[in-house]
N, C-alpha and C positions, 0 to 999 in steps of 0.2 A: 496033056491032061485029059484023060477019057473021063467017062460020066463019073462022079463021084458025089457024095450025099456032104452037106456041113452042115453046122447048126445056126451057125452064123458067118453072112459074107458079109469082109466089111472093101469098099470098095473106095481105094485113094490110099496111097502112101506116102504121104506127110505126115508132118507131125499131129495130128489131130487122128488122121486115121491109124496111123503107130500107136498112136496112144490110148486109141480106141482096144485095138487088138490087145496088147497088152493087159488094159483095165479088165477085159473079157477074159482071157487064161487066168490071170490074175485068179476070178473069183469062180473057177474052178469048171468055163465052160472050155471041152477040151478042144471041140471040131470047131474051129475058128479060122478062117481063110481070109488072108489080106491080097487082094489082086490090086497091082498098080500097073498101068498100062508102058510105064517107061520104067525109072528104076527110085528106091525110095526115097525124099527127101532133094527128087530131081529138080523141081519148077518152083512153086512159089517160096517152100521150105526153104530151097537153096538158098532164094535172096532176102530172107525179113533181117529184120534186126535183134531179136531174140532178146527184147527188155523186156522185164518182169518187173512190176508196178503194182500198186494197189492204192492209186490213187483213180477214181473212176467218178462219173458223174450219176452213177446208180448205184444203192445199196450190196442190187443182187449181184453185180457188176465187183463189187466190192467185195463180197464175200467170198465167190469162186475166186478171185483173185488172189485172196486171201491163202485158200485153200492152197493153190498152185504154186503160191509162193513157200509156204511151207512144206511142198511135195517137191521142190527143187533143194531146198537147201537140205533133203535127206536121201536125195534121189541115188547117189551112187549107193548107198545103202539098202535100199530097194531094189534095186536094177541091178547092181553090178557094173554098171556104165557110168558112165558122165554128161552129163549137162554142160559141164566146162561155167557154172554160176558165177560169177564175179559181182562182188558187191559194190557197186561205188556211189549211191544215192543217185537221189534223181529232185532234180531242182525246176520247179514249174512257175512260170513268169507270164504273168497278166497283161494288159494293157488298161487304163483306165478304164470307168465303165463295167471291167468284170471283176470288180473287188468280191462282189457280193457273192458272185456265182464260184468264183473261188474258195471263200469261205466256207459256201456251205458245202460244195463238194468236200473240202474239209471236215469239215465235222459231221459229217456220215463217216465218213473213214474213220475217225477217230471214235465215232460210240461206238462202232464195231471190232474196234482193238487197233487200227493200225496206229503206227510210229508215223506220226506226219503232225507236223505243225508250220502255222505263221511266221513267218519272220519277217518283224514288226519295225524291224530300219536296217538300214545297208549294212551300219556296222554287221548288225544279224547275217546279214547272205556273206556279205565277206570273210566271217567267222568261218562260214562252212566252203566258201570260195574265194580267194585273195584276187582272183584274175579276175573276174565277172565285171564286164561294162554291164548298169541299169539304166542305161540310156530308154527311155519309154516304156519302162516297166512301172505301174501302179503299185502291185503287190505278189507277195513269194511266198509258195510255200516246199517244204522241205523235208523227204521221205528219206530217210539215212537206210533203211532195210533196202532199199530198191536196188537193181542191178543186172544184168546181163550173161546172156548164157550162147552157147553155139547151136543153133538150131538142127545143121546136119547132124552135128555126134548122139543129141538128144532120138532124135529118130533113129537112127541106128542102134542106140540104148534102147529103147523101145521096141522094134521087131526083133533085136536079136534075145529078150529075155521074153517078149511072146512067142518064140519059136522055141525056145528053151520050157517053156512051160504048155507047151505042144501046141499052137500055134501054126498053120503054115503061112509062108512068107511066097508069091510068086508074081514077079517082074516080068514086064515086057509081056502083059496079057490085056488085052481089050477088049470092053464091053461089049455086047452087041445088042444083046437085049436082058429084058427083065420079064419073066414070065409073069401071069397073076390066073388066076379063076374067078370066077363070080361077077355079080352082075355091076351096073355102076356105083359107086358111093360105097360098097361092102364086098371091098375086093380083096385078097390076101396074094401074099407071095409064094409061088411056089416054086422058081428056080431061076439063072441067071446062065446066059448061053454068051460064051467070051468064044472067043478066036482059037482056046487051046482047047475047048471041051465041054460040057456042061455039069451045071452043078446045081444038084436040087436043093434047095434052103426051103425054110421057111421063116426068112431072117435075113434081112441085107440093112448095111447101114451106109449111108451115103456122104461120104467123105470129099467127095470129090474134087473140093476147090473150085477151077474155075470149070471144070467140067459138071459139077453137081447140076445144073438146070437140065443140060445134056442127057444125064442119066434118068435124070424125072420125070422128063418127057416121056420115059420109055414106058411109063406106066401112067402117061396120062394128065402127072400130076406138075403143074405150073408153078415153079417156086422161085421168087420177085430177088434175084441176084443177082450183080454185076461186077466184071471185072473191071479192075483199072490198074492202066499203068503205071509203076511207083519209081521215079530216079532215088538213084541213091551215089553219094561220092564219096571216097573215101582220101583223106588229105594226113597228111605226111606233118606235125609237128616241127617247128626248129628246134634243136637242142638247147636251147636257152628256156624253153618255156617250163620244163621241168617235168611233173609226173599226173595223172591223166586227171581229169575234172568230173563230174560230177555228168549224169545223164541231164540231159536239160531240154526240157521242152518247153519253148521260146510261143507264146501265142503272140506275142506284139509283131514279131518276122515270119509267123506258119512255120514254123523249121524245128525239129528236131535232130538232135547234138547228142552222140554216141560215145563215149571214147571205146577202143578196142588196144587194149594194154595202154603201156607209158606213152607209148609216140605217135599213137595213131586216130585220129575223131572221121566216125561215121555222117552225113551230115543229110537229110533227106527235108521232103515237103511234109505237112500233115493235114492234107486231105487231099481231094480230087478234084478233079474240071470236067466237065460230059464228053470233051472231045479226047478225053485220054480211057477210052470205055475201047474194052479189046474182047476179042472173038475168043470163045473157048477154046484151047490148043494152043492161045499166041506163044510163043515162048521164046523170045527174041531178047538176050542178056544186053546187048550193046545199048550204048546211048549217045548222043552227040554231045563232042566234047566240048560244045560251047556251051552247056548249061554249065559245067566247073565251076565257072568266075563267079558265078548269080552264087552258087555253096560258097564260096570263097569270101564273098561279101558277107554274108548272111553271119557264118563264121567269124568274121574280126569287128563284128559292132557286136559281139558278146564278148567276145577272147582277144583283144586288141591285138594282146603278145602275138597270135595264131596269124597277123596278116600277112605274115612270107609262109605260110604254112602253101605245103606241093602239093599238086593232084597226085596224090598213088595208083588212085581206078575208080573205076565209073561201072555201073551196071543199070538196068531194069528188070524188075521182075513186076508182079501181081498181088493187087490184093482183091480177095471177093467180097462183097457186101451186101447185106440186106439194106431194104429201104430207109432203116431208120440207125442200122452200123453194129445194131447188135447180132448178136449168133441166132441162125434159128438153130434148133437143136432140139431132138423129139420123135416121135412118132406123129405119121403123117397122116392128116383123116383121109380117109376113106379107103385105104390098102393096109390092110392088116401086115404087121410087119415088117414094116418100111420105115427106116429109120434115115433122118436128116443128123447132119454135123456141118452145117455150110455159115457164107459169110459170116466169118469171123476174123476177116480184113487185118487187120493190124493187130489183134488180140490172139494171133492164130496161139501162138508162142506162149505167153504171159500165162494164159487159159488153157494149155491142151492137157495136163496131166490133170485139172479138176472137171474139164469136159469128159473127157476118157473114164474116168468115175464117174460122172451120171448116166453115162450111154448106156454105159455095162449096168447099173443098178435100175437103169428105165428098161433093159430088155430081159432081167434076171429078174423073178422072185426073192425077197430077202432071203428065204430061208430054204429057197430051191438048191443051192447044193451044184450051181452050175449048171440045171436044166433048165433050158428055154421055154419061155414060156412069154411068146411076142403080147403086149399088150395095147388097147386103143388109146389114142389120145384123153379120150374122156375119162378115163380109167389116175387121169392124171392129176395130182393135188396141187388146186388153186393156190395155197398157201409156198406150194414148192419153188426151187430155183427154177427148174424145169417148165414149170409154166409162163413163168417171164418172157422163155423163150422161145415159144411153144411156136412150131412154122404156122401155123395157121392162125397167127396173128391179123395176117393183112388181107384175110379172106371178104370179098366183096368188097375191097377198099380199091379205090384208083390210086396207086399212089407212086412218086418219084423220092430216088435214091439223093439222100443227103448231102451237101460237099461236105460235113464233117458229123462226127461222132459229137451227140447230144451233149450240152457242156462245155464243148470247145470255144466256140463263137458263143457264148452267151449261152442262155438256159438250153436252145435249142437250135441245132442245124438248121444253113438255110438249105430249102428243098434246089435243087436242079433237077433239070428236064433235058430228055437229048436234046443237043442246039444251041443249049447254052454254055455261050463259050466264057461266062465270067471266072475268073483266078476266085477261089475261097479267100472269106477273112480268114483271122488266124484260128486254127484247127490244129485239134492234135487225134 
């Protein structure tokens, strides 16, 4: 790749940065360059669990959710591709104590349209699950629209109809730097020097995942994200139990319950420990097969029938995070034309085709016609989504990364610190 000019680089090919590019050709900007340094939907994409939910402990959370969920269930239709969407609800289980915090994340969801409700005695859950042990459950509630989708084919939907709508796609390129002019505090971009060539922008957006902090530094800019390690197992059903159950995110055990078709349940943690914080680049799939039995457990005090249920496979991959779980996503002060799309952990999936629609509409004039026209942060509406998640939330704050997303444990995450080696409560 010798010198060549674009209008926008977007850098990381995952599903967020797929979906970035896309959103961008989409609305008619044509010179759009996707660089991922290995190949797309390689590292963290490869291993999420790809639920789509709109159940959330934030409004604005709730509403891109919203968005996303409706941008799946019309996606081959748009694309040309598949998501692979499978519908099977999603069933969320309290422990006493967070009736309250249930509720009302409840009913945010619901004045803003979603299908979720209480269910107000067992018969209720049984109705929608026959199998479900409530052994230390308080209280349930009950999203029937929720469901599941394949992450890698979504990405690959995604770069091959941003390449289709001209688009470039290039693999197996790495960053080296990010060029800027000007002085401090009012710097802008003006080109990105990879391993295959240089390319002059005035326009990068930072997709990176767990490399995002990596790339920021390159300009200077300190952006509060970490990765962690995520197990996941996947266990084999007996043929007696029947046909697949409901998504369930279990806060009384921290464990989220996947099924992937009739015979097979996903089965992972939901949150983090400090000592499971990994170096940018980790990419290391295996995992020790003695964690299994702890899924396996975890698995048959929900699903009784599931306790001869077999290990199929095991992996790890990454999630990235902000201090507090949500995305930052934006334009970055003080480099004109520098765009973020980072920690977005566990939401990479559920959130990337209503992210990918704001990236593109924060770095597009409405009625620009596909011509770039990078804009400041400040240029940005309070009232917006975008500003909820604006990276320069945490500017002049000390702060430490959550073990769980706000809501999970109560109203709000307990904070960790490196060193601390406590197991989270229950977290999703």
């Amino acid at each position: 790749m010798a010198t060549i000019h674009m209008d926008v680089v977007v850098i990381g090919g995952g599903i967020t940065g797929t979906s970035i590019a896309y959103a961008l050709a989409r609305r008619g900007v044509r010179n759009v360059l996707l660089l991922e340094q290995r190949m797309t939907a390689g590292n963290t994409t490869r291993g999420a669990f790809g639920i789509v939910r709109t159940y959330h402990a934030s409004r604005v959370m709730v509403s891109v959710a919203r968005r996303s969920l409706r941008l799946y269930e019309q996606f081959e239709d748009e694309t040309g591709g598949t998501a692979a969407f499978t519908r099977t609800g999603l069933l969320v289980l309290v422990p006493a104590g967070e009736q309250e915090m249930l509720e009302a994340n409840v009913g945010v969801a619901t004045h803003l349209g979603s299908n979720i409700q209480l269910l107000s005695t067992s018969d209720d859950v049984r109705s929608v699950e026959p199998r479900i042990d409530l052994d230390g459950v308080a209280a349930v509630a009950y999203e029937p629209g929720a469901g599941y989708g394949d992450p890698v084919r979504t990405s690959a939907a995604f770069a091959i109809r941003a390449r289709d709508l001209g688009a470039q796609i290039r693999q197996g390129i790495r960053i080296l730097n990010l060029d800027t002019e000007g002085g401090a505090g009012n710097r802008r971009i003006t080109g990105v020097l990879t391993d295959g060539g240089y390319v002059t922008t005035g326009c990068v957006v930072n997709a990176g995942g767990m490399w995002g902090p990596v790339v920021s530094e390159m300009v200077g800019v300190e952006l509060p994200v970490l990765s962690y390690r995520y197990l996941g197992v996947v266990l084999r059903h007996p043929p007696t139990f029947g046909g697949a159950h409901p998504i369930t995110l279990d806060l009384v055990n921290g464990a989220v319950m996947r099924p992937s078709g009739p015979r097979l349940t996903l089965v992972g943690p939901l949150g983090a420990v400090a000592e499971d914080v990994v170096p940018p680049g980790w990419d290391d799939p295996r995992t020790d097969a003695s964690a299994a039995p702890e899924y396996q457990t975890v698995l048959r005090r929900r699903y009784a029938e599931l306790a001869t249920a077999t290990v199929q496979a095991a992996w790890a991959t990454s999630h990235d995070v902000s201090p507090d779980w949500y995305p930052m996503i934006g334009p970055v002060d003080g480099v004109e034309g520098y765009y973020c799309a980072l920690g977005l952990g566990g939401y990479s999936f559920a959130l990337a085709p209503a992210v990918g629609e704001m990236v593109a509409r924060l770095i597009t004039d409405e009625g620009s016609d596909g011509v770039v026209r990078p804009r400041r942060s400040e240029d940005l509406d309070p009232k917006s989504h975008a500003y909820f998640f604006r990276p320069d939330r945490f500017a002049g704050r000390s702060v430490h990364p959550q073990a769980a997303p706000p809501g999970a444990a109560g109203r709000s995450g307990a904070e960790i610190s490196p060193g601390d080696r406590r197991k989270p409560r229950n977290t999703t």
